[in-house]
BALOBA-1460 file (C-alpha; in Angstrom, 3 decimals):
// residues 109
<rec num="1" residu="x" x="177.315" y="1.468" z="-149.400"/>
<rec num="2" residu="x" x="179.170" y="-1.071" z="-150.608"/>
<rec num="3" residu="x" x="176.122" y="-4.447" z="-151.084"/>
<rec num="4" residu="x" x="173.808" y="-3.209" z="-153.951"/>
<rec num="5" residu="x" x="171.014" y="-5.229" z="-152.255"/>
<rec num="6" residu="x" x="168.254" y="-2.626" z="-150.069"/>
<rec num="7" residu="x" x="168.946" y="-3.527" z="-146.511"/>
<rec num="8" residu="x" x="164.980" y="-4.241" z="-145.439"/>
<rec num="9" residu="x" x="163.351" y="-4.529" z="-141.568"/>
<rec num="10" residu="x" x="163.204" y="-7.814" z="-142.442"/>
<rec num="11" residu="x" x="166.927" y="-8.810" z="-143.380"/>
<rec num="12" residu="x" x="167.919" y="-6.914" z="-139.796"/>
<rec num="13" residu="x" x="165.435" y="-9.099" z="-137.794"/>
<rec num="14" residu="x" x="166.184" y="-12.262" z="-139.686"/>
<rec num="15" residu="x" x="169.444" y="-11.848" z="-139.211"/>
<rec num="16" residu="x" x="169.499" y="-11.083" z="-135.367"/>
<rec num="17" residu="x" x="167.317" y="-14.166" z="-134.761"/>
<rec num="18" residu="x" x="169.772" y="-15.915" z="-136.875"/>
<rec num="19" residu="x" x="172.806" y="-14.371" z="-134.848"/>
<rec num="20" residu="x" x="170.689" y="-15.448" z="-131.363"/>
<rec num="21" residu="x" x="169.751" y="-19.310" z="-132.557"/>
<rec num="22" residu="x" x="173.999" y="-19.210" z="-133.259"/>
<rec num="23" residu="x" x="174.430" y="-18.366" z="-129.735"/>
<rec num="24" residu="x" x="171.986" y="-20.587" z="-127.934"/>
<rec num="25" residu="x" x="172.759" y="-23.668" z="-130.163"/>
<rec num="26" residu="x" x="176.235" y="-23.275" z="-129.290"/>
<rec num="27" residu="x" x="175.490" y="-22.768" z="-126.256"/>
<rec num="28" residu="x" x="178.104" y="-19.867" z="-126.271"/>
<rec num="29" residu="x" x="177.065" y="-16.984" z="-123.265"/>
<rec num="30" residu="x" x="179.208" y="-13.953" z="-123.282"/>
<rec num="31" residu="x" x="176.496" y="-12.092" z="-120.918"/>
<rec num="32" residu="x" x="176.940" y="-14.650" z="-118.665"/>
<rec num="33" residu="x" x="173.450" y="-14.956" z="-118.782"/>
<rec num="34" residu="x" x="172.142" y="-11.497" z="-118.821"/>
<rec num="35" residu="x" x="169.218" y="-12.194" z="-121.423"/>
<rec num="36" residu="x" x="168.739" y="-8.128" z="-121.213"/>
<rec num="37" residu="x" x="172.178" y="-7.647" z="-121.710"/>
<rec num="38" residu="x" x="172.393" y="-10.653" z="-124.905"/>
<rec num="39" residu="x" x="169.252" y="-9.029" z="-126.840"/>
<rec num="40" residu="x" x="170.555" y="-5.968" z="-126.454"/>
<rec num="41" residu="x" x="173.851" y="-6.441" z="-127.867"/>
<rec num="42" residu="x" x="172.579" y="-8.410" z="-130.982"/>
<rec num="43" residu="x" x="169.812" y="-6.099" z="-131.795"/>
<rec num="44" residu="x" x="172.472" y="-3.747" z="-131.457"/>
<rec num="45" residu="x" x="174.385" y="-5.209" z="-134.118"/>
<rec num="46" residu="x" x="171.817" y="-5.995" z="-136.474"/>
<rec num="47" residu="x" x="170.635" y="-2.404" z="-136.312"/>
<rec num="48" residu="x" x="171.377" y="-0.056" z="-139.443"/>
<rec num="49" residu="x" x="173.787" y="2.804" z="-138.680"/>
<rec num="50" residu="x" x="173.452" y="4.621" z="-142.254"/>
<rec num="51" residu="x" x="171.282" y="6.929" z="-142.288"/>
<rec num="52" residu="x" x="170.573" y="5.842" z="-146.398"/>
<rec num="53" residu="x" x="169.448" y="2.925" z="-145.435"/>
<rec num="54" residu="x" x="167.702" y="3.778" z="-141.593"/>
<rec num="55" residu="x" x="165.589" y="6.472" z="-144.400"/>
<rec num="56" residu="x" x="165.046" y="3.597" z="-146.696"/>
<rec num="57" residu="x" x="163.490" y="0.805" z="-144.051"/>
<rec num="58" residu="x" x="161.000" y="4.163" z="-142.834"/>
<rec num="59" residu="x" x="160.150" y="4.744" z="-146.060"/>
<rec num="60" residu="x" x="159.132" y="0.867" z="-146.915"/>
<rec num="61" residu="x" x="158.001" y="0.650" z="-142.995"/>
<rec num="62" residu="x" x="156.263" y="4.439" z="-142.457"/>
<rec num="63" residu="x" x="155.158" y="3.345" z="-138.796"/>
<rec num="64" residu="x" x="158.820" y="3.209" z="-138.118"/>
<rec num="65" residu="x" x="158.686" y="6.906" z="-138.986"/>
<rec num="66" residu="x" x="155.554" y="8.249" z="-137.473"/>
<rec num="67" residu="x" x="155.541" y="6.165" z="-134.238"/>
<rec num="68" residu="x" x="157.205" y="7.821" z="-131.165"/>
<rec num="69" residu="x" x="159.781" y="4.948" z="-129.928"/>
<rec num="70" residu="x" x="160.257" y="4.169" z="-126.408"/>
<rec num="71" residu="x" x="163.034" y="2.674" z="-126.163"/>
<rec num="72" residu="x" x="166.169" y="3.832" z="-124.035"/>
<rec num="73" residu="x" x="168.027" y="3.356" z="-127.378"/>
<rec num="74" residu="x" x="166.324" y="6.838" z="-128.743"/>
<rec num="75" residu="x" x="167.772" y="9.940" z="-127.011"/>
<rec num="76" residu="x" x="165.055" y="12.670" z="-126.894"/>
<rec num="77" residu="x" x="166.163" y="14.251" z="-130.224"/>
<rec num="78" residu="x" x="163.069" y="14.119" z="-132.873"/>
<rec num="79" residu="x" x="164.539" y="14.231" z="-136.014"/>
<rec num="80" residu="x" x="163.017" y="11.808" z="-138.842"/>
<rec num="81" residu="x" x="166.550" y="9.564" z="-138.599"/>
<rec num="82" residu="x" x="167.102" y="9.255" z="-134.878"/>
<rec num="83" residu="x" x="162.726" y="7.862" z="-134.739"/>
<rec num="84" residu="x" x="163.466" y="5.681" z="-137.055"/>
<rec num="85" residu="x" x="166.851" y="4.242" z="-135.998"/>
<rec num="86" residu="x" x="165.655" y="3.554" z="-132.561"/>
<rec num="87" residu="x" x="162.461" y="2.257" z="-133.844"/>
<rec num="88" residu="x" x="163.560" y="0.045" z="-136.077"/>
<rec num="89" residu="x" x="165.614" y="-0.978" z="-133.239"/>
<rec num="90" residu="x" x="162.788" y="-1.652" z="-131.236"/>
<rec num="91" residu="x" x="161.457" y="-3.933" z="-133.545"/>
<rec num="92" residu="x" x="164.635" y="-5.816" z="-133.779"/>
<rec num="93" residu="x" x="164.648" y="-6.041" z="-130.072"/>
<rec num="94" residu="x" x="160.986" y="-6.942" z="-129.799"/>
<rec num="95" residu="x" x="161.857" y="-10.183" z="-132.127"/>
<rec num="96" residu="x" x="164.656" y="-11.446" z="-130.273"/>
<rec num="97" residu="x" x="162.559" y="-11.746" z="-126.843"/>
<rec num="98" residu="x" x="159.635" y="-13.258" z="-128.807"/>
<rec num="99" residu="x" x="162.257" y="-15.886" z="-130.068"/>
<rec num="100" residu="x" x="164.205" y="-16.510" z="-126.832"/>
<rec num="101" residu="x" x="160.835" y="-17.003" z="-125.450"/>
<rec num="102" residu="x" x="160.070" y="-20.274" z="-128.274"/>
<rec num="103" residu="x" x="163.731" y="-21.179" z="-127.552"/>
<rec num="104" residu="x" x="162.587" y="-21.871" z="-123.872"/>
<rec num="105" residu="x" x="159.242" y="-22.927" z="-124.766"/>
<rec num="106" residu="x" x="161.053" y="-25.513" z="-127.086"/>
<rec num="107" residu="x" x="163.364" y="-26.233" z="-124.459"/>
<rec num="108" residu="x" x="160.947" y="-26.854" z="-121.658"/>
<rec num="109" residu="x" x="158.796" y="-29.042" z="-123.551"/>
C-alpha cells in the first residue's frame, strides 16, 4: 500500500459523497440519468479492493464483519473478506442515496 494513512469507513463514504456533489454540481450525467446506475458506479469506486485494508475497516467497524450483507455486490461466498467488502459497500451505497435524496430535497425547496 503505497499512502501510510489507514483507509477508514469513513474516508470511503466521505469521499463518494464528495465524488457525487462533483457530479451533480457540475451537472455532469454519464448514466444518463440512471440514479441506480450513478450510485452504483461511485460506491463502486470508493469501495476498498485490498483485502489489508477491507480487514482493517471490519476490524475498526466489527458489524461490517458479523452482519450478513444483502447486497447483489456480495456473491454467496462467506469468507470474513468477501462480508466485509460487500458490506462496507453497502454502507457506501446506503450514503450516496441518503445524499442524493438532500440534493433533491435542497433542490426542490
Amino acid at each position: 500500500m503505497t499512502n501510510d494513512k489507514p483507509v477508514t469507513l469513513q474516508d470511503c463514504i466521505s469521499g463518494a459523497i464528495a465524488d457525487l456533489d462533483d457530479h451533480l454540481d457540475r451537472g455532469d450525467d454519464p448514466w444518463n440519468g440512471d440514479e441506480n446506475a450513478m450510485v452504483n458506479e461511485l460506491a463502486d469506486s470508493a469501495a476498498p479492493t485490498h483485502t489489508q485494508t477491507i480487514l482493517r475497516i471490519a476490524t475498526e467497524e466489527p458489524e461490517i464483519s458479523h452482519t450478513a450483507p444483502d447486497h447483489a455486490a456480495f456473491d454467496g461466498t462467506f469468507t470474513p473478506v468477501n462480508v466485509a467488502a460487500a458490506n462496507i459497500f453497502e454502507a457506501i451505497e446506503m450514503a450516496l442515496w441518503e445524499r442524493l435524496e438532500e440534493r433533491k430535497a435542497e433542490k426542490a425547496a
